[in-house]
Wavefront OBJ file of the C-alpha trace (Angstrom):
o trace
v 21.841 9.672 -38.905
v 19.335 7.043 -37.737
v 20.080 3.818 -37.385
v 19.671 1.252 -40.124
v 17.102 -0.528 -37.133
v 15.469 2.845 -36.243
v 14.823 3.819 -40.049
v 13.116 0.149 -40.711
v 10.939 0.874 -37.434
v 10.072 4.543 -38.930
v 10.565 3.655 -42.705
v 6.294 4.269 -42.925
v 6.590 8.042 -41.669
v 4.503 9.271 -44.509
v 1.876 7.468 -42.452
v -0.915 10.800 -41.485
v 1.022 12.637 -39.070
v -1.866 14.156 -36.527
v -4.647 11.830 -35.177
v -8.174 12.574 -36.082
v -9.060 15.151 -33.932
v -12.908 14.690 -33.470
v -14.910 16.454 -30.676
v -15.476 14.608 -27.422
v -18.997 14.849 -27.300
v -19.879 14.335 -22.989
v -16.411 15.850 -21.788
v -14.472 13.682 -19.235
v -15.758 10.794 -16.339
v -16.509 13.104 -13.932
v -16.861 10.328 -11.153
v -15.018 10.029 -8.265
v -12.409 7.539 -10.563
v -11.432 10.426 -12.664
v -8.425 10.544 -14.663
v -5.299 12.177 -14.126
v -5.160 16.296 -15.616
v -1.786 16.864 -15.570
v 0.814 14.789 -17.974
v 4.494 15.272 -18.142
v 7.157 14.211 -20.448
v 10.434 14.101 -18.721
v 11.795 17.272 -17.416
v 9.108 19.287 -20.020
v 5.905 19.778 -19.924
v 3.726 17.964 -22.836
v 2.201 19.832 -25.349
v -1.846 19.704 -24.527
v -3.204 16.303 -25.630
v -5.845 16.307 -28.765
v -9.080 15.961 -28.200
v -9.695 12.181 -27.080
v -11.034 10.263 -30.353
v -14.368 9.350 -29.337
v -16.873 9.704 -32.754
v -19.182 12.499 -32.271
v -22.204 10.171 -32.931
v -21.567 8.806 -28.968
v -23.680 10.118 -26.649
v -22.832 8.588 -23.436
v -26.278 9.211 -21.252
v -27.913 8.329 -24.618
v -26.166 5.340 -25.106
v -27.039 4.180 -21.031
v -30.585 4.893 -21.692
v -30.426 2.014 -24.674
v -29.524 -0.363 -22.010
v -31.884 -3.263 -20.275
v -31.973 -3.230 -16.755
v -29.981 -5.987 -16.774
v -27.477 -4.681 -18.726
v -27.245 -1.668 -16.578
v -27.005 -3.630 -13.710
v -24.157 -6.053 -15.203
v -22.445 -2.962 -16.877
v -22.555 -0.413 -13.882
v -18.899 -0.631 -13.353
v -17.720 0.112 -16.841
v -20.238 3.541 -16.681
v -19.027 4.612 -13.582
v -15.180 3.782 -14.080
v -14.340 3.347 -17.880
v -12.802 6.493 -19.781
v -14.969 7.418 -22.072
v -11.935 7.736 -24.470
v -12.279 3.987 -24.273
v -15.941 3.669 -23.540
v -16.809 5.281 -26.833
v -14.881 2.882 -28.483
v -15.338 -0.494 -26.463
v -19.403 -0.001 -26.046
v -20.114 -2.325 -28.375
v -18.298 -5.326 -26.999
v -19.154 -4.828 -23.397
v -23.147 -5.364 -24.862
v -22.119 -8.562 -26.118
v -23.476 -12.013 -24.710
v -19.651 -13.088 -24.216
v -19.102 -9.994 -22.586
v -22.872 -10.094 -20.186
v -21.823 -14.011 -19.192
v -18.337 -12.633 -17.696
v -19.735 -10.106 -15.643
v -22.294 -12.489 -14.667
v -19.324 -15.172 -13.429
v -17.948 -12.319 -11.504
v -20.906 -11.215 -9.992
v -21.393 -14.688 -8.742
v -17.681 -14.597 -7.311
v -18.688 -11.426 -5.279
v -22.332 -13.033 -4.098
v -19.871 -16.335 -3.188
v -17.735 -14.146 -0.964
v -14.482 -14.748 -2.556
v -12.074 -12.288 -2.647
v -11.400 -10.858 -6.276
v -8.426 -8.847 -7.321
v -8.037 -5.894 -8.173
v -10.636 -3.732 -6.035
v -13.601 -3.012 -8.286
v -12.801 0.624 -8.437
v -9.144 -0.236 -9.970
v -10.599 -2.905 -12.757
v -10.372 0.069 -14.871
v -7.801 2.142 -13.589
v -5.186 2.076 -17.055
v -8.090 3.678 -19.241
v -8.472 6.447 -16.656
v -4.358 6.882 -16.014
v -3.740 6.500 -19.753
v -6.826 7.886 -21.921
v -7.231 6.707 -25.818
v -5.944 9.413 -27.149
v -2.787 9.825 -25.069
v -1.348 6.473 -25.920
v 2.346 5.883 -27.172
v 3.160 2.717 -25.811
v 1.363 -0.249 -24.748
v 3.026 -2.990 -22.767
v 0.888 -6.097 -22.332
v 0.678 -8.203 -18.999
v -1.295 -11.418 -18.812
v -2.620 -11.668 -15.143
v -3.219 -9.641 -12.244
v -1.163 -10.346 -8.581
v -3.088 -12.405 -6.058
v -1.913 -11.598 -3.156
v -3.673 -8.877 -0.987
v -2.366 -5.138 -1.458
v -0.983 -6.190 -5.005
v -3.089 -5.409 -7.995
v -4.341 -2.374 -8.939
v -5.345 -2.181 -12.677
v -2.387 -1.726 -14.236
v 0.239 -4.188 -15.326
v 3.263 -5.203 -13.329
v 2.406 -1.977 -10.615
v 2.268 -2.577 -7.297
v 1.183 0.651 -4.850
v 2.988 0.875 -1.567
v 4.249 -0.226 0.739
v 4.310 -3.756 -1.410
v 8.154 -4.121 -2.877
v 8.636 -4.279 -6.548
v 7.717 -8.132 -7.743
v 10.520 -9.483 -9.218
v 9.620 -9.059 -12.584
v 9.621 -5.400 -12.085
v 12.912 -5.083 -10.683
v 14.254 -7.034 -14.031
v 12.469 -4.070 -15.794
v 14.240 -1.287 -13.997
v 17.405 -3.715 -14.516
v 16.538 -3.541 -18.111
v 15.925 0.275 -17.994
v 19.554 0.721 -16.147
v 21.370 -0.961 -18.830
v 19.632 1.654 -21.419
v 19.664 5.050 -19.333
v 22.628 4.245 -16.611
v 21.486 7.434 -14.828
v 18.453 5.811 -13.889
v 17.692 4.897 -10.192
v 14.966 2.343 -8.976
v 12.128 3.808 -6.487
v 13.753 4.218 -2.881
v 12.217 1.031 -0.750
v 11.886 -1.305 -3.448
v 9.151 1.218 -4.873
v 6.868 -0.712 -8.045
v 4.124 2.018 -8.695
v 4.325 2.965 -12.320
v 1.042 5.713 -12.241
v 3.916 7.782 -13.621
v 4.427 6.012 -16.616
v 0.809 5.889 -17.235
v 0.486 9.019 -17.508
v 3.503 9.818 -19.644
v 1.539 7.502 -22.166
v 2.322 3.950 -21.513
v -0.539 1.618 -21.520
v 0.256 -1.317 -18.887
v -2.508 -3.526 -20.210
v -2.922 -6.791 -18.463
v -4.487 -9.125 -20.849
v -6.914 -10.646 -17.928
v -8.200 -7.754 -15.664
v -9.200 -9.605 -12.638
v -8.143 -12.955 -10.813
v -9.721 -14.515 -7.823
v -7.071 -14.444 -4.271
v -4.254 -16.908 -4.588
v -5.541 -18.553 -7.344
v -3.372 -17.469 -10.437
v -5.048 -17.166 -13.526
v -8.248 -18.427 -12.137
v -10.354 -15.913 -14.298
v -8.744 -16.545 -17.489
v -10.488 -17.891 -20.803
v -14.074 -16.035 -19.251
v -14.148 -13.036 -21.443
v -11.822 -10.738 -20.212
v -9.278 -11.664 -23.524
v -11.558 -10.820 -25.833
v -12.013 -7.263 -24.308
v -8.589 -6.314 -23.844
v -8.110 -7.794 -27.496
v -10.505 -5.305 -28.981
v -8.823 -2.750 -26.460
v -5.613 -3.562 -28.444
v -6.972 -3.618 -31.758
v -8.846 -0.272 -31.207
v -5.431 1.147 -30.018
v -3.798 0.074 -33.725
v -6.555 1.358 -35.557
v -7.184 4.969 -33.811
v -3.855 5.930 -32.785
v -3.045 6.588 -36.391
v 0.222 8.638 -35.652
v 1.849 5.307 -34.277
v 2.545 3.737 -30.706
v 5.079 1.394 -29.831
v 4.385 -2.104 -28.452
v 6.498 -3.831 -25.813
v 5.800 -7.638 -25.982
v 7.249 -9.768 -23.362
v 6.744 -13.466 -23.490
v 4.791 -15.685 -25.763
v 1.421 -15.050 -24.540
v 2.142 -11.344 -25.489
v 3.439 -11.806 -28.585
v 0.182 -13.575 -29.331
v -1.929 -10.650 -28.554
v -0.181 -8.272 -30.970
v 0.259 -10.418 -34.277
v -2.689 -8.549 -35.988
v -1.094 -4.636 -35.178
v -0.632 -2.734 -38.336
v 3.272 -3.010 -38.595
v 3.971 -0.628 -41.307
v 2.280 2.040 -38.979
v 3.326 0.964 -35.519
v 6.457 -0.639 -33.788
v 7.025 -3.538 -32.444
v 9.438 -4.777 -29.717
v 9.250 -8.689 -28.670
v 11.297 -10.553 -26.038
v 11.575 -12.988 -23.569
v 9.308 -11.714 -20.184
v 10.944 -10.216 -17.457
v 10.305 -13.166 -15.025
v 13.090 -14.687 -13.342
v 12.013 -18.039 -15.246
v 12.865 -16.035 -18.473
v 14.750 -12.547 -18.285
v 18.232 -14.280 -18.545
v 17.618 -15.259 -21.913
v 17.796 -12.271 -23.589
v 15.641 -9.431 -21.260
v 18.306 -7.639 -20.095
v 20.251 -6.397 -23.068
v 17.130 -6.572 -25.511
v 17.372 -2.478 -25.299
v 14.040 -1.878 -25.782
v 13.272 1.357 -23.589
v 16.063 2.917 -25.605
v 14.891 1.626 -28.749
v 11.019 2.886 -27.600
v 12.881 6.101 -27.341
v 14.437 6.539 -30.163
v 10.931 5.146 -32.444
v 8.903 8.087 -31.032
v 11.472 10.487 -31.265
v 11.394 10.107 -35.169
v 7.583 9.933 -35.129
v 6.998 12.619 -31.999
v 9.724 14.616 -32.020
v 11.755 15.344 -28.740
v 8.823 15.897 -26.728
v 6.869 12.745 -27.459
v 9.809 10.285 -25.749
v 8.994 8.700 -22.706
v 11.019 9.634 -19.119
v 11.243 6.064 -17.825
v 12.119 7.862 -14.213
v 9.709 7.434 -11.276
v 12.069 9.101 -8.832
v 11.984 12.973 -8.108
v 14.933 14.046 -10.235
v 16.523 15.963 -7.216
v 16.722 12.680 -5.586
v 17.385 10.366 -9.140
v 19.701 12.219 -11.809
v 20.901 15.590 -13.096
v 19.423 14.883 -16.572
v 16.662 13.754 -18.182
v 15.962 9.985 -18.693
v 14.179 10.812 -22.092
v 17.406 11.910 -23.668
v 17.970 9.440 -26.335
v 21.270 8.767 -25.505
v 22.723 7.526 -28.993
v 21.039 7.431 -32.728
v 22.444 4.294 -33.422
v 20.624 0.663 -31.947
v 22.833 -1.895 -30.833
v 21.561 -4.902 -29.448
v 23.979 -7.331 -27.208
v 24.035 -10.153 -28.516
v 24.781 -13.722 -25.667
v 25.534 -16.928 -26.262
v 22.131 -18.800 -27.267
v 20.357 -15.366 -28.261
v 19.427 -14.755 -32.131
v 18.417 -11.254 -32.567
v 16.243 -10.986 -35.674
v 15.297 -7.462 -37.110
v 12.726 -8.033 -40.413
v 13.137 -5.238 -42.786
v 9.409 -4.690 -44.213
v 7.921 -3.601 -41.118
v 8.941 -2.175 -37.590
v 9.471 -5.530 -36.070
v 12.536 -6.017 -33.561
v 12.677 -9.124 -32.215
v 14.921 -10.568 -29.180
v 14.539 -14.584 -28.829
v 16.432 -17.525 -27.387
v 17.155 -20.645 -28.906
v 15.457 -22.578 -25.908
v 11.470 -22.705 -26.451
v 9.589 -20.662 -23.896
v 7.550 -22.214 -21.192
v 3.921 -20.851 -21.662
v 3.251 -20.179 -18.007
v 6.121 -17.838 -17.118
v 4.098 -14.760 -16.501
v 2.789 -15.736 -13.692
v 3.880 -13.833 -10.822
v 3.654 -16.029 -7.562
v 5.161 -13.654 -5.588
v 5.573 -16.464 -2.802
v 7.649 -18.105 -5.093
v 9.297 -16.040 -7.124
v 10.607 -13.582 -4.174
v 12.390 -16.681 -2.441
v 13.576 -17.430 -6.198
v 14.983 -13.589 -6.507
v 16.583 -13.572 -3.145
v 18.672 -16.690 -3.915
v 19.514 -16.015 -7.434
v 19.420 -11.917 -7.681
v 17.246 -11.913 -10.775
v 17.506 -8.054 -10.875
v 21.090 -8.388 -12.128
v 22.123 -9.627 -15.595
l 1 2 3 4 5 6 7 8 9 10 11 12 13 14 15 16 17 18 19 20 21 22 23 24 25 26 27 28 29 30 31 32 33 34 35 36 37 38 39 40 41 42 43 44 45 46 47 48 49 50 51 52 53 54 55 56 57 58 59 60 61 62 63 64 65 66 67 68 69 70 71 72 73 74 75 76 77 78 79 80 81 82 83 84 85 86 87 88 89 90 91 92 93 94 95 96 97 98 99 100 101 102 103 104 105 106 107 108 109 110 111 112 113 114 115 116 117 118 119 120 121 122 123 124 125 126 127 128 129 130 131 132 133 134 135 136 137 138 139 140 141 142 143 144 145 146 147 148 149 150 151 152 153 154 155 156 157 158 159 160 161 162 163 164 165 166 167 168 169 170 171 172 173 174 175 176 177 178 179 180 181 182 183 184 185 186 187 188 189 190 191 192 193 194 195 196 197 198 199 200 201 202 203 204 205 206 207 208 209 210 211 212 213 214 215 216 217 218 219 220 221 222 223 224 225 226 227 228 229 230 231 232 233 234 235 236 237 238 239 240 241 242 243 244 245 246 247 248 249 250 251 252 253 254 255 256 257 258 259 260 261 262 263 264 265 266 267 268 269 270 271 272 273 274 275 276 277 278 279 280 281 282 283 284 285 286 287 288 289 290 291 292 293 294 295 296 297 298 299 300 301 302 303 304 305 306 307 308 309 310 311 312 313 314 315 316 317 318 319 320 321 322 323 324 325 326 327 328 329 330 331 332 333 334 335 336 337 338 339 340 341 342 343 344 345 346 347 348 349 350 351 352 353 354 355 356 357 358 359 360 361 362 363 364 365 366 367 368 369 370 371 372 373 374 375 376
């Protein structure tokens, strides 16, 4: 039997049980950017994906040809790098004036000479790793890393040889408490392509920052896209996906999601300014699990793994372990659960400093190495 938690984060099942499947009218980006073709879900192979929920009615070379010149121009990146699973769905707010003025800022960056994170080609990269119509979970960043070799389009990754930032590392801590077979990436490994492509959205909130210079690109227009990404997510993905909200600025971007048809899972962040008050036993890859596993079935549950298993486990890290959610509850820690919708919430009786997203690397690595953050 399901949990009393689990049935009030599935308790809207009669919600439609198949996504619109519409035909995708221009097939897939065929540009060098392309996304992923093969997706796995743990130790089985997915069942194909539907066809990516772009309305018939777009016409992507049609849609170009609509375009000024300076639009075109301005807008080059998103045709050349954007899924068209999100294109199709994001065209409309990319033509805005909001939109035109932050591309214009960051084309000025770029004509300035400074150094802007991620590379271009990566801006973009979660819509390519984790197309529309494969999403089943969304986790929401806030800002890019600013240090060279760092950023790369999707939230809280890091490609080698950079370690694992230190919020990361409280993730996998996170994910060991849940699934103890699980093992971190040999040599402080943080890329999480895997994930993406299993179906987990890592969405930063602001998709580029200028070097060293933390959050230097926020409040230009980049929240207002990833917002609409968001809301677009909560209105297509009819089915259901489950959000992972860490930190306040998070939990901000997620108030409006439908929460009689999707879950939602709030916390502290993972920061070493935070993840000790309440992070590590909030349980929330095993509750993820177990959410999509009544909607999905046993093949829609994510394998949080991103080891080969030869070299990992003997089993499968999707195996929901238990049907029953039990949350750990620490001195200082309330754990609310509200009963008319598929909200579980961890918090901590201290109020939450605003700014603790922020991974300065500089910082926080000397912070991690004195305190061990990573361990509960």
């Amino acid at each position: 039997m399901p949990s009393p938690t689990l049935k009030r984060c599935a308790d809207h099942l009669a919600a439609p049980a198949v996504d619109a499947k519409k035909p995708k009218a221009n097939g897939r980006i065929t540009s060098f950017f392309g996304a992923p073709k093969s997706k796995t879900t743990g130790t089985t192979t997915a069942k194909p994906a539907a066809p990516a929920p772009v309305s018939p009615s777009f016409n992507k070379q049609k849609w170009v040809a609509t375009l000024t010149p300076e639009q075109k121009e301005l807008l080059q990146l998103e045709i050349d790098t954007m899924d068209e699973s999100w294109l199709g769905h994001l065209k409309e707010e990319i033509v805005k004036p909001e939109f035109l003025a932050l591309k214009r800022f960051l084309q000025k960056e770029k004509q300035s000479g400074a150094k802007v994170f991620p590379p271009e080609e990566d801006v973009y990269s979660w819509s390519r790793h984790t197309p529309l119509h494969n999403v089943k979970v969304v986790i929401v960043g806030q800002d890019p890393y600013h240090n060279h070799n760092q950023a790369h389009g999707l939230a809280f990754s890091v490609r080698p040889p950079t370690p694992a930032p230190p919020s990361l590392l409280n993730i996998y801590t996170g994910i060991k408490n849940d699934y103890p077979s699980f093992t971190a990436p040999p040599n402080k490994g943080g890329l999480l392509i895997p994930w993406a492509e299993r179906g987990v959205l890592l969405l930063n909130t602001c998709l580029t920052v200028r070097a060293h210079q933390a959050a230097s690109h926020s409040n230009k227009g980049w929240e207002r896209l990833t917002q609409k990404a968001i809301d677009v997510v909560t209105r297509v993905r009819t089915r259901g996906v489950v959000f992972l909200a860490w930190g306040t600025p998070a939990g901000k971007r997620i108030t409006g999601v439908n929460r009689d048809r999707h879950c939602i899972l709030q916390s502290v962040h993972p920061s070493p300014l935070s993840a000790h008050r309440g992070f590590f036993n909030n349980q929330h890859f095993k509750k993820c699990n177990e959410w999509l596993a009544e909607r999905y079935g046993p093949d829609g549950i994510i394998d949080w793994s991103l080891v080969p298993k030869k070299e990992a486990y003997t089993g499968p890290l999707a195996v929901v372990q238990s049907s029953s959610v039990v949350v750990n509850q620490q001195d200082k820690q309330a754990v609310t659960e509200t009963t008319k919708d598929a909200t579980v919430t961890t918090t901590s009786s201290k109020p939450l400093p605003e700014d603790d997203e922020y991974e300065d690397l500089d910082a926080l690595e000397a912070l991690a190495a004195s305190e061990e953050p990573s361990k509960p």
